[in-house]
VMD Tcl script that draws the C-alpha trace (Angstrom):
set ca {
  {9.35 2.40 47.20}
  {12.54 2.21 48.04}
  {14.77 5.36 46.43}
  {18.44 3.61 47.95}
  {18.52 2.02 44.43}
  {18.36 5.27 42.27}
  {20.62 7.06 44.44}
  {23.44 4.28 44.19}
  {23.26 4.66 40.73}
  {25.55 6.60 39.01}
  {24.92 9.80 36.66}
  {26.08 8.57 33.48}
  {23.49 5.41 33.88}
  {20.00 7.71 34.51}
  {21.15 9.98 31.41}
  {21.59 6.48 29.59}
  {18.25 5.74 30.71}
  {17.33 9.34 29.42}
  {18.88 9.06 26.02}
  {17.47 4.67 25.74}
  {13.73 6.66 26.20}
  {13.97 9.37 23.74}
  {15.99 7.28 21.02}
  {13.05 4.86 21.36}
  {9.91 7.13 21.19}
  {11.63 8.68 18.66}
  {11.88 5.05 16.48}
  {7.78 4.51 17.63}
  {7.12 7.79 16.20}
  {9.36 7.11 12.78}
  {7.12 3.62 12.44}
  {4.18 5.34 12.86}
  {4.77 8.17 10.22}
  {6.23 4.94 7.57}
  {3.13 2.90 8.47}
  {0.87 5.84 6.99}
  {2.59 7.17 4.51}
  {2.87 3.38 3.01}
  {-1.09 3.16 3.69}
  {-2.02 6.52 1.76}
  {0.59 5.78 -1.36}
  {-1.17 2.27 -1.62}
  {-4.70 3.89 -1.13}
  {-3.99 6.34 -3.85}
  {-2.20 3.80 -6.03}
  {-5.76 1.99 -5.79}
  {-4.29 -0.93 -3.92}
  {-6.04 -2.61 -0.94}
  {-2.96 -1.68 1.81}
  {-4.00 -5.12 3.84}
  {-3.80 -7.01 0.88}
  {-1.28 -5.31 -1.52}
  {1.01 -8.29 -1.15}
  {-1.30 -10.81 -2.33}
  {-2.51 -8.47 -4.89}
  {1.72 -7.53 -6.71}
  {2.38 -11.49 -6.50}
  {-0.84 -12.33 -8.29}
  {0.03 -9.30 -10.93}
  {3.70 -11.00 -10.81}
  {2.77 -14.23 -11.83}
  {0.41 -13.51 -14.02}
  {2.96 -11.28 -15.81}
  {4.19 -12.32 -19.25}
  {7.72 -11.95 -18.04}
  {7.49 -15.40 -16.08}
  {5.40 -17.58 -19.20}
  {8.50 -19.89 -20.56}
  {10.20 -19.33 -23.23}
  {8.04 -21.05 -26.48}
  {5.25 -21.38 -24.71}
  {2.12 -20.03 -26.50}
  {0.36 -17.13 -25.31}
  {-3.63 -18.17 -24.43}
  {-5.78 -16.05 -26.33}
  {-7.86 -13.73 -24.16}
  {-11.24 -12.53 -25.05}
  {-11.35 -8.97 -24.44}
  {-13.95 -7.87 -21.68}
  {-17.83 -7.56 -22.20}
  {-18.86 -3.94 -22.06}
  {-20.63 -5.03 -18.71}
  {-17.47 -5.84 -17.48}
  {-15.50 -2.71 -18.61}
  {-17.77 -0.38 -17.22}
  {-18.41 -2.22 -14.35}
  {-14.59 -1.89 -13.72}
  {-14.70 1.76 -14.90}
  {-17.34 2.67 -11.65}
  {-15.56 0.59 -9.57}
  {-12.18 2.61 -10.32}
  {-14.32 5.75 -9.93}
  {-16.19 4.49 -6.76}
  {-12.85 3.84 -5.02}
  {-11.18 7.35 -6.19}
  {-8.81 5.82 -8.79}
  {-10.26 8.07 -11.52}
  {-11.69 11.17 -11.41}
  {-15.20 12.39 -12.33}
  {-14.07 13.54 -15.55}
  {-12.48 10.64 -16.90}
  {-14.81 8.32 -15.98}
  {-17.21 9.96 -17.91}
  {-14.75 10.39 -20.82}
  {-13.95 5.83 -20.46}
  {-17.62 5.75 -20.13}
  {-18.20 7.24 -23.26}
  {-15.22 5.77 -24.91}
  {-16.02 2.15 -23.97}
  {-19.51 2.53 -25.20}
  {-18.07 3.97 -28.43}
  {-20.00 7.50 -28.27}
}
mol new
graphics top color blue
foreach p $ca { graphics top sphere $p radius 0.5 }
foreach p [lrange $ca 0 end-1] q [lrange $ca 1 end] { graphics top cylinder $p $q radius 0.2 }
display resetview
């Protein structure tokens, strides 16, 4: 290789070079650290963090905030017991809730 190019080069441009690297790795390393702390706070939240998107516009649309103004307000059955405690160990089974209050919804749902 030929070294004639790095010696013509001034000072001030290899400690450009210097400062270009480390401003750099330190911007990979600050995406990094955001890109997992983002993925544990939706984990925790009980959010899918590859679909989280999808999942706040769904919640967003379907929010009573965005129905028109005078128009009625569909009745909704409330869930099956099936269906609550199948949510309730699906909550549990992905860490949303703890042992102790799923037992506690359990109970409550089945009216014990």
């Amino acid at each position: 290789m030929d070294d004639a190019l790095f010696d013509a080069m001034p000072g001030s441009m290899g400690i450009a070079f210097a400062i270009f690297g480390v401003l750099f790795v330190a911007a990979v390393i600050f995406i990094i650290v955001a890109a997992v702390r983002n993925w544990k706070t939706a984990k925790e939240a009980g959010y899918d963090p590859l679909t989280m998107q999808t999942q706040a516009t769904a919640q967003v649309l379907r929010s009573e905030l965005l129905r028109p103004a005078g128009t009625p307000v569909a009745e909704v059955a409330p869930p099956s017991i099936e269906q609550r405690l199948a949510e309730l160990d699906d909550l549990h089974a992905r860490g949303v809730i703890t042992d102790v209050e799923h037992a506690a919804a359990r109970a409550s749902a089945l009216g014990t």
